[in-house]
N, C-alpha and C positions, 0 to 999 in steps of 0.2 A: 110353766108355773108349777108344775107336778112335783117339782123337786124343790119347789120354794116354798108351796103352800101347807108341808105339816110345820114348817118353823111359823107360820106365821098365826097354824090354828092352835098351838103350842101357848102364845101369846094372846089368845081373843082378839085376832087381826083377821080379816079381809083383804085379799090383793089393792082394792080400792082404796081401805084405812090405809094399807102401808104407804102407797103412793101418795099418799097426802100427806101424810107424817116425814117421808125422806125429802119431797119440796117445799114442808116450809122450816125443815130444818136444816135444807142446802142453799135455799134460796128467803129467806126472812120471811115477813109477812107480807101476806098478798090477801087482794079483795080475790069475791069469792067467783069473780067473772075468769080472772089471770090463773087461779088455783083449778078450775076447770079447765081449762085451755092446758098448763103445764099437767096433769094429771090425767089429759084425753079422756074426762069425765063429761056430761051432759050435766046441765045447772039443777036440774032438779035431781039428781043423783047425788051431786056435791052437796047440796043443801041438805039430802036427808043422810051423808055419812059425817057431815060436819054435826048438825045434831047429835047425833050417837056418840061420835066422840067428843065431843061438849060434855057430855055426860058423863062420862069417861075421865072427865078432868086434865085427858091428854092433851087439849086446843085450848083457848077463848077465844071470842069475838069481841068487834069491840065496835062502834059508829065512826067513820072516818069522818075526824074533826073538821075537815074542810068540805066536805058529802055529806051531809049527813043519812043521802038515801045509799050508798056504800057501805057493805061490809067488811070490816079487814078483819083475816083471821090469823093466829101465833098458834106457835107451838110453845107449850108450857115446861115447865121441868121434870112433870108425870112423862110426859110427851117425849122427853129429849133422853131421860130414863130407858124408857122403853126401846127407842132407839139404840143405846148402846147395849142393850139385852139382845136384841133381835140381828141386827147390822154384822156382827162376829160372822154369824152362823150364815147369814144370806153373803157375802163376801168369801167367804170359804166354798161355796157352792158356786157363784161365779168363779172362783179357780178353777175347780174341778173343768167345768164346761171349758172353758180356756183351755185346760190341758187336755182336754176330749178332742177338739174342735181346735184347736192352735190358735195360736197370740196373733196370726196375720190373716187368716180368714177371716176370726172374727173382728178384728180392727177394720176389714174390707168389708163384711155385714153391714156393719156401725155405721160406715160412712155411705155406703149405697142407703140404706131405709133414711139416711139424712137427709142425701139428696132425693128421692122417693115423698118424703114428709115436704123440702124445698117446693116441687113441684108440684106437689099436690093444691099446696097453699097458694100457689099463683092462680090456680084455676076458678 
């Protein structure tokens, strides 16, 4: 993260905000149980960086029509903004690493911590 985190304080981002911002902007909206889950966040940590960036204008929330005890949160166009400011610079620095590190180690990394993350979850 050493190498990610001045773009992202650059921007008023936290490693946490960013994770948030790039899953519901690669993946739609989600309640806020799945947006923990995809973001290897604990619910009371998600709950307090979805506030802040509520605030921020970068998210909303909204009551899921069919739940009403369900949150779904969006990424907005502040949101989606911000992404394409941030996304360049962290993408150019995954190159870098790639080119440090080679296109097939790391592809072989990738797929080991998947199956790593597979097996863990059966337990």
């Amino acid at each position: 993260m050493e190498r990610f985190s001045p773009n992202l304080r650059a921007h008023d981002l936290t490693d946490p905000q960013w994770r948030v911002l790039r899953a519901l902007f690669d993946y739609g909206k989600k309640d806020l149980s799945e947006l923990a889950e995809v973001c290897c966040l604990l619910k009371p940590s998600i709950t307090r960086i979805i506030r802040a960036m509520e605030q921020r204008s970068l998210l909303e929330k909204q009551r899921d029509v069919k739940d009403q005890r369900r949150t779904i949160v969006s990424i907005t166009s502040k949101g989606k903004d911000l992404i394409s400011k941030v996304g360049p610079t962290s993408e150019k620095i995954y190159k870098q690493i790639e080119a440090e590190f080679g296109a097939y180690e790391l592809d072989g990394l990738y797929r080991r911590l998947d199956l790593l993350i597979t097996k863990l979850k059966k337990e």
